[in-house]
C-alpha positions in Angstrom: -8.5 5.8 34.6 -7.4 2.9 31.7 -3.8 3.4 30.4 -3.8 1.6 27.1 -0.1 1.0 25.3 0.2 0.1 21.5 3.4 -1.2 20.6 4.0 -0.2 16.5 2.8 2.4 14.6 2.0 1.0 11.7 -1.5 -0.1 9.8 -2.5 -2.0 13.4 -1.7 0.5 15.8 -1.8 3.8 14.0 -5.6 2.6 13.6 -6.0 1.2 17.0 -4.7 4.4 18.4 -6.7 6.9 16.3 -10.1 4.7 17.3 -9.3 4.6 21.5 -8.6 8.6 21.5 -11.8 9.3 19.1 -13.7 7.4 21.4 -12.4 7.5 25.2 -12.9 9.8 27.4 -9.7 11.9 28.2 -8.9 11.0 31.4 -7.9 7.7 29.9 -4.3 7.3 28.5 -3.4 6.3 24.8 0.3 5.6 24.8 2.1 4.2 21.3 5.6 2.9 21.4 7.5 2.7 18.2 11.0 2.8 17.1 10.1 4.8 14.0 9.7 8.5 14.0 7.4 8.3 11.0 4.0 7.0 9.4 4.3 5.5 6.0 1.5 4.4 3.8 3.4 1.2 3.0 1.4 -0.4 0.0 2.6 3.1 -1.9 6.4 2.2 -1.5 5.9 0.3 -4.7 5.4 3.7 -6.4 8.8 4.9 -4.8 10.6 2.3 -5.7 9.9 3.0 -9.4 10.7 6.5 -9.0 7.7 8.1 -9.6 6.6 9.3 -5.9 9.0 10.8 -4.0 9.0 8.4 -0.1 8.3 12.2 1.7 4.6 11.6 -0.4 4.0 8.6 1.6 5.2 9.5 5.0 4.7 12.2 7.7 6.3 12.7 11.5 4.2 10.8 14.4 4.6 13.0 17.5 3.1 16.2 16.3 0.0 14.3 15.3 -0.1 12.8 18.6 0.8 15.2 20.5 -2.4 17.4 18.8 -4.6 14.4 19.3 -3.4 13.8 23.1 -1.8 10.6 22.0 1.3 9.9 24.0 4.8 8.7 21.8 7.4 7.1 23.1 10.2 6.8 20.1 11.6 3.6 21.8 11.1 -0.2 21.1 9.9 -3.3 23.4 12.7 -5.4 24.7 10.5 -7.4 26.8 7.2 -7.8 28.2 6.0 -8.1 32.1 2.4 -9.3 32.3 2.5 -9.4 35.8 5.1 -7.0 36.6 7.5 -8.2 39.3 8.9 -7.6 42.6 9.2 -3.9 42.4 6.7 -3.1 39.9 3.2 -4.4 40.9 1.4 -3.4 37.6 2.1 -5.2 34.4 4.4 -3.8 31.8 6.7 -4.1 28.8 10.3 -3.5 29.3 11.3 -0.3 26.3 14.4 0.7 25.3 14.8 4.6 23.7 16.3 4.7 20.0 17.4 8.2 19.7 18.9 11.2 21.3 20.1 12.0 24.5 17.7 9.2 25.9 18.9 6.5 23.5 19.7 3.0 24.9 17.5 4.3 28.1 15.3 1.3 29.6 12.0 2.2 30.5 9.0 0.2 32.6 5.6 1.4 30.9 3.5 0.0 32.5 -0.6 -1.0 31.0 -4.0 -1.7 32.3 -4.2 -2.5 28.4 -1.2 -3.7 25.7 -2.1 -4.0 22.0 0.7 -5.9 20.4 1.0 -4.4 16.8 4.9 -4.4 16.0 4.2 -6.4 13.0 6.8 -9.0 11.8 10.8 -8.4 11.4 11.9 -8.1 8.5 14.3 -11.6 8.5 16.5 -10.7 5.9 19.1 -12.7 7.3 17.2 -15.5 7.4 18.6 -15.8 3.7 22.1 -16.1 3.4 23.7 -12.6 1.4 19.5 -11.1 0.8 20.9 -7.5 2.5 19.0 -4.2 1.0 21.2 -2.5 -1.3 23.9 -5.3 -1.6 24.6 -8.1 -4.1 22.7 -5.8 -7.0 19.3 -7.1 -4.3 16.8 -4.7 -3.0 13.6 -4.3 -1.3 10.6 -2.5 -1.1 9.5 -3.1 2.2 10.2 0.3 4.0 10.5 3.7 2.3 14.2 3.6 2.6 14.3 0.8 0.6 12.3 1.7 -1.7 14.7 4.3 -2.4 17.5 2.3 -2.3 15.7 0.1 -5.0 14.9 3.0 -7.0 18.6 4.1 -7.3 19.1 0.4 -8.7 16.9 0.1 -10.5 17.2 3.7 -12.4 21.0 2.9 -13.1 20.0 -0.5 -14.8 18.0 1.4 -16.9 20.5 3.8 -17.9 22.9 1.0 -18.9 19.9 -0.4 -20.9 19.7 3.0 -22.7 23.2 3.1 -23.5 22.9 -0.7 -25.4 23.1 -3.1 -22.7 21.1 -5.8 -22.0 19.7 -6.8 -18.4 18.0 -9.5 -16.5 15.7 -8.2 -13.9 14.9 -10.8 -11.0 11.5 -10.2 -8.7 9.3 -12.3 -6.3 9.9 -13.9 -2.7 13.5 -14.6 -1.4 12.5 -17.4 1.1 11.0 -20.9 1.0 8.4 -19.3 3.7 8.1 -15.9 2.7 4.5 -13.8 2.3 3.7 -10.6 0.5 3.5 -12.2 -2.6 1.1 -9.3 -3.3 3.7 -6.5 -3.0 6.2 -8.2 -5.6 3.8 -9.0 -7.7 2.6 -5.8 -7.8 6.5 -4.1 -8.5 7.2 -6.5 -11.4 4.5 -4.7 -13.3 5.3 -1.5 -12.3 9.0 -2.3 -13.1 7.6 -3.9 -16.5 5.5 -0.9 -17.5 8.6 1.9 -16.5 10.7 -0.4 -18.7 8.4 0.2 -21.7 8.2 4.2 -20.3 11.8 4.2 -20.6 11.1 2.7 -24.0 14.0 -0.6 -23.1 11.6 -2.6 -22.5 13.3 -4.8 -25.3 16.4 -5.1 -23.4 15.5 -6.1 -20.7 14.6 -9.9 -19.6 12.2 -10.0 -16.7 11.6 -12.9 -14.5 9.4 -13.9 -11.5 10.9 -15.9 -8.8 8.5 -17.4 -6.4 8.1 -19.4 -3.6 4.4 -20.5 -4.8 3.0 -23.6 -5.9 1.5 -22.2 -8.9 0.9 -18.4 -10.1 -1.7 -16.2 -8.1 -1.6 -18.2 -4.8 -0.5 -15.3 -3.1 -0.2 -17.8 0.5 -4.0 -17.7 -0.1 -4.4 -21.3 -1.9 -5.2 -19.2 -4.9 -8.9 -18.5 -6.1 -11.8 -19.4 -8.5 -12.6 -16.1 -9.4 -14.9 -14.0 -11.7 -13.4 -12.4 -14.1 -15.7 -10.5 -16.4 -18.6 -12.9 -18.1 -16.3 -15.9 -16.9 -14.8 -17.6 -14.3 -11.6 -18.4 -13.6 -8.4 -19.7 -11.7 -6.4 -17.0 -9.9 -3.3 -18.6 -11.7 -5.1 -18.2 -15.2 -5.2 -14.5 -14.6 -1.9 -14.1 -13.4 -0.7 -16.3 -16.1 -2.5 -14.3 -18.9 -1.1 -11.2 -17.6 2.6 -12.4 -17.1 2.2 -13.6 -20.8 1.0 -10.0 -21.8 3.7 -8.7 -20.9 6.2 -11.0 -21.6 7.2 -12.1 -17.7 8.8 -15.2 -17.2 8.4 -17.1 -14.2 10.0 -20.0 -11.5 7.6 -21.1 -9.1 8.0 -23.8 -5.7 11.7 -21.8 -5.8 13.1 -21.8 -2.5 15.6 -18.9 -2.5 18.4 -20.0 -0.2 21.6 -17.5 -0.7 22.2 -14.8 -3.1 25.7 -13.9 -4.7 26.7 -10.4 -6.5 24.0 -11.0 -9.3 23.2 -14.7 -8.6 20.1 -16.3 -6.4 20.7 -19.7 -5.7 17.6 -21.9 -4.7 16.0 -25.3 -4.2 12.7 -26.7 -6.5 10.2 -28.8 -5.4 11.9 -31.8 -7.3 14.4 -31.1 -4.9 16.8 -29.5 -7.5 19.5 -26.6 -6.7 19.7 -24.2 -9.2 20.8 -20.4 -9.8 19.3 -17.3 -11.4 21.5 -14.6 -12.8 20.2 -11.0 -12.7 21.2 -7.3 -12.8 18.4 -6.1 -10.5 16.6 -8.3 -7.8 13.9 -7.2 -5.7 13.0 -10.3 -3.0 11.0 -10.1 -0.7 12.3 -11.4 2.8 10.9 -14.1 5.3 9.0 -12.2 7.9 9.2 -13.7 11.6 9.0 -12.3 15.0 11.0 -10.1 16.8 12.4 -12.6 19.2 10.7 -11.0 22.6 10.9 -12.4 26.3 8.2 -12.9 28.7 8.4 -13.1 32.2 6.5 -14.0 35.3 6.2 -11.9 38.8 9.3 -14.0 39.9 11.7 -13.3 36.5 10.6 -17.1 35.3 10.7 -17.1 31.8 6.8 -17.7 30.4 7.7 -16.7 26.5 5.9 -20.0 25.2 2.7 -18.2 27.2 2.9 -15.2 25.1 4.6 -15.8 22.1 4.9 -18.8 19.1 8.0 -17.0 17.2 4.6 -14.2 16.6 2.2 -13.6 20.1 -0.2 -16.1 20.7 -4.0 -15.3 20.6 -7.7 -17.1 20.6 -6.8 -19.3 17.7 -6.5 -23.3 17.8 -2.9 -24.7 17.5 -3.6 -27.7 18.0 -1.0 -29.8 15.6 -2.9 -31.4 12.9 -2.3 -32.8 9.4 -3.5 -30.4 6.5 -7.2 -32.1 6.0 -8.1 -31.4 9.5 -7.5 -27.8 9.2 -10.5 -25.3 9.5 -11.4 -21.9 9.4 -12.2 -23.0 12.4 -8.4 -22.8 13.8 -8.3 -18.8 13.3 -8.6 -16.1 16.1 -11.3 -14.0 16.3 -10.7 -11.6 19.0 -6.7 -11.5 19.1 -6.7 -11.7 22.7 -3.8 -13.5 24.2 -5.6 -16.4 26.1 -3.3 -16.5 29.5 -3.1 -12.6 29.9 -6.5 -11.6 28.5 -5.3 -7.5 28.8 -3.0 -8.2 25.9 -4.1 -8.3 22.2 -2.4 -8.8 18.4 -3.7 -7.5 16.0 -2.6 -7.3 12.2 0.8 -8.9 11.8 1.9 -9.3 15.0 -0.7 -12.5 15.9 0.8 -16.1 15.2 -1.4 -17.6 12.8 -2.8 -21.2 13.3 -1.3 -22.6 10.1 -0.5 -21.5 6.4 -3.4 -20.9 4.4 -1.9 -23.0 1.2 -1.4 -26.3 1.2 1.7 -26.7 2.6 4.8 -28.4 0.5 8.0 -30.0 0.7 10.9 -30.5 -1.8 11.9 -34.2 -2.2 14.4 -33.2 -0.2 12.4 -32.3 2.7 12.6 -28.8 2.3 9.5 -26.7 3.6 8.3 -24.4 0.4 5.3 -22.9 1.4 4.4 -19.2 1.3 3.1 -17.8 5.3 -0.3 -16.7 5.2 -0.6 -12.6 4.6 -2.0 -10.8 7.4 -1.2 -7.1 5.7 -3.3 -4.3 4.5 -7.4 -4.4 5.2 -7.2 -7.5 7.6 -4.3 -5.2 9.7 -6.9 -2.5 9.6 -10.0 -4.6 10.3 -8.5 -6.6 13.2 -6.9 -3.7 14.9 -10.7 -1.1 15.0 -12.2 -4.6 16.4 -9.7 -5.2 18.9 -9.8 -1.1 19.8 -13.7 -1.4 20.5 -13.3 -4.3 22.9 -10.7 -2.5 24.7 -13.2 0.7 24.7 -16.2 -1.5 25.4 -14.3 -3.2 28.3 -13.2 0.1 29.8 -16.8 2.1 29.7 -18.3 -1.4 31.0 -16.6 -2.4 34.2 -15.7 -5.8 32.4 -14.0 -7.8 29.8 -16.1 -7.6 26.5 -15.3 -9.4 23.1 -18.6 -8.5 21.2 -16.6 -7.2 18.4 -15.0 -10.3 16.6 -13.5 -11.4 13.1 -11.8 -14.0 11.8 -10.2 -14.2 8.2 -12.3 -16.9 8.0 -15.4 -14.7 7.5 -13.7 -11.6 6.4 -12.7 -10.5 3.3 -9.9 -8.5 1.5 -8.9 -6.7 -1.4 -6.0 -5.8 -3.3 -5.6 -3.8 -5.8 -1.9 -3.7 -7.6 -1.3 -0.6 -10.0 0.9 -1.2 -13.0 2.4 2.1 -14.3 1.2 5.8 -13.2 -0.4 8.4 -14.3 -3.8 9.4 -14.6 -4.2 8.3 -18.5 -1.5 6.0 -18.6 -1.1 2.8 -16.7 -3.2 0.0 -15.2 -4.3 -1.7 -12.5 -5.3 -5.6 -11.4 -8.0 -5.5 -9.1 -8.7 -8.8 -6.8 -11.3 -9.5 -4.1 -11.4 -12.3 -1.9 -14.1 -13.3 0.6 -13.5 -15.1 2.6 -9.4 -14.4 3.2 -9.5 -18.1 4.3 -11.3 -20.5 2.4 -14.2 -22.0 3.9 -14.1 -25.7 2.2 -17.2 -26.9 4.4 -19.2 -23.9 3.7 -18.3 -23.1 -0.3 -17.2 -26.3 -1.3 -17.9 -25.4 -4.8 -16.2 -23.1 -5.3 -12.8 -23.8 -3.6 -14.1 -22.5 -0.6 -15.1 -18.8 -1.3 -18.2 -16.3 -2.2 -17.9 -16.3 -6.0 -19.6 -12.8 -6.7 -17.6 -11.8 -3.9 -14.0 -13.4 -5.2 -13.5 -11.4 -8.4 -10.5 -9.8 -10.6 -10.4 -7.0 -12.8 -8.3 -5.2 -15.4 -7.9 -1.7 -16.2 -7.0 2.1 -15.8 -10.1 2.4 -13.5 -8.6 0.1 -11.0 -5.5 2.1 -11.0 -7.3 5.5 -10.0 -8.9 3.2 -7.1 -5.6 2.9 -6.3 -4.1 6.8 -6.7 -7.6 7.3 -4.6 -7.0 4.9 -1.9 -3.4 6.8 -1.6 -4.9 9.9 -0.8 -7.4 8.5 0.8 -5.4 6.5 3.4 -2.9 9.5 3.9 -6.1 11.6 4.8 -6.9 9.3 7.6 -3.8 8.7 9.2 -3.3 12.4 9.6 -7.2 12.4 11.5 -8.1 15.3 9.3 -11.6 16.1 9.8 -14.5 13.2 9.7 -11.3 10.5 9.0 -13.5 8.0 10.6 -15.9 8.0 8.3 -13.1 6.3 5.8 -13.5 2.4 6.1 -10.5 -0.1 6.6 
């Protein structure tokens, strides 16, 4: 019997858990460790944090699914991990502590024959000095809570607006490394359209604050896209639709602290400036959680395991940007020293950024971290499930299933209002996630009829459909497999 423990139930290991009990055979234990009691369908916080879904429409309680589905649930979190066990415990394990009731602050050996990795990244808010949820008129949208946190705000901004006063609404990325462009970009227009809703759209000055080179880069190295008859520059159509809607923006904008209502940050030209605001929603740097590794004998073997995030099959090798290759990514997620011990999603240290990294002329690094959220979280989790299930019904180690971002691609599709007559939505594909120079050198290293954008209602049902859709399959309601990552 194969005891398999996922540590994180989000996208990675909600899906990597749901694929190992569909397909194993019941005498083999599923296990998932989280510190979180519930599921959340994260991409729909944005509609939260708008307040027009209620967070209980994108969550639901873990252990009664898994307890239906014979799933075990530990509501705990890794402290650290044990691939060899030790002295007393000959199997290898990760070191949990318990988060609630009687049992909290409990430690706990669980010990694996299997460990999928999937905690995803912390949320380093303190990694920028005064960026705290809910303080300093800044907010976030990265968990349900804070989306309602930054619905509250953002409501009562709009009520001052109503009464005759004017505001200046702040959004983007609140590091010099941070990722999830996507997800900002996606609340300013949400915010922009329940402005107009509201009908104060003409009090309010709105303004996108971002750690990217140039619009649309998304930590991708933006896109030549099809759009339409034409093609185009991802920062042509992000530029055409910020000057739709009258969005302003500050781009290579390292934020460093934020005050009651002020973000102060460095330029590329190595400048120091501030940005006043009444409402700010910043994303945060995302980084790893800081875990230990150690040997049989209690030696501390972290650097064998972990790179900030846990290292897998990628190359990282140190090399200057035009010796970088798709090359350089994983395509199995397996740890290479402990080969029982995967990372999908999130939680894997990638290789490099995926744009062109920058510094301000003061030496400042101002480069967004590649994304790893969404479909490749998804993708990379099923793939690293059937290796584990191929492995177990085969006797031996099998990595069959692979895929890098380098051959795998993504889309996102960012809704802007909501309502099934009213409001939009800016559809983009990307294939591959990271370019392949060598291969599409053309056109800047992706599949042009495969890289496209779109805008429209239609793309906003897609996205009031993939809500559904997504919610469906976490529960595992009937034939939930047949629903793609």
């Amino acid at each position: 019997m194969a005891k398999i423990v996922i540590l994180g139930a989000g996208i990675s290991g909600h899906v990597a858990a749901s694929h190992l009990r569909r397909k194993l055979p019941k005498e083999h234990e599923v296990v998932v460790v989280s510190p979180n009691s519930n599921y959340q369908w994260i991409p729909s916080n944005i509609w939260v944090g708008i307040g027009r879904m209620k967070s209980e429409k994108i969550l639901f309680p873990l252990a009664p699914l898994y307890k239906r589905k014979n799933i075990g649930f530990k509501q705990a979190k890794a402290v650290s991990f044990f691939p060899e066990g030790d002295m007393a415990e000959q199997k290898p394990y990760v070191l949990a502590e318990y988060v609630v009731g009687d049992e909290k602050g409990k430690q706990e050996k669980i010990t694996y024959d299997y460990l999928i990795n999937a905690t995803g990244p912390k949320l380093n808010f303190e990694g920028t000095e005064g960026l705290i949820p809910g303080q300093n008129k800044a907010y976030s949208v990265c968990t349900y809570t804070h989306a309602d946190h930054a619905w509250e705000g953002l409501n009562a901004i709009i009520q001052e607006m109503k009464q005759g006063k004017k505001a200046k609404i702040l959004i983007g990325t609140g590091h010099a490394k941070s990722t999830c462009q996507g997800a900002a970009f996606e609340y300013i227009l949400n915010v922009e359209e329940e402005l107009r809703r509201h009908k104060v759209r003409d009090m309010a000055e709105v303004t996108w604050i971002s750690n990217e080179y140039k619009l649309g880069d998304f930590g991708m190295d933006g896109m030549l896209l099809k759009y339409g008859s034409m093609t185009m520059k991802s920062h042509e159509m992000i530029e055409m639709i910020y000057e739709d809607r009258g969005i302003k923006w500050i781009l290579g904008a390292a934020v460093n602290k934020i005050e009651d209502g002020i973000a102060h940050y460095e330029n590329l030209d190595g400048e120091f400036k501030s940005e006043t605001y009444d409402f700010a929603m910043l994303i945060p740097a995302f980084s790893g959680h800081g875990f230990k590794a150690y040997d049989k004998h209690e030696n501390d073997i972290t650097e064998k395991l972990f790179k900030g995030f846990m290292i897998v099959d990628a190359d990282y090798t140190p090399k200057p940007y035009e010796e970088w290759s798709v090359r350089d990514w994983p395509e199995t997620y397996q740890n290479p020293t402990y080969k029982n011990i995967f990372a999908p999603g999130i939680a894997f240290a990638p290789p490099h950024s995926i744009s062109k990294p920058r510094k301000s002329k003061n030496g400042t690094d101002i480069t967004p971290a590649p994304p790893r959220t969404g479909m490749p979280s998804g993708i990379t989790a099923k793939l690293v499930a059937d290796n584990i299930i191929d492995s177990i019904k085969n006797g031996k180690d099998s990595l069959n299933h692979r895929g890098s971002m380098g051959n795998m691609g993504a889309a996102c599709i960012a809704s802007a209002g909501f309502g099934l007559t009213t409001g939009s939505g800016v559809s983009i594909t990307t294939f591959p996630i990271v370019p392949d120079y060598e291969k599409y050198p053309r056109t800047q290293g992706r599949v042009i009829n495969k890289t496209f954008g779109e805008i429209g209602l239609a793309g906003h049902w897609l996205k009031l459909f993939l809500h559904h859709a997504f919610i469906y399959k976490a529960k595992m309601k009937p034939f939930w497999w047949l629903i793609p990552e």
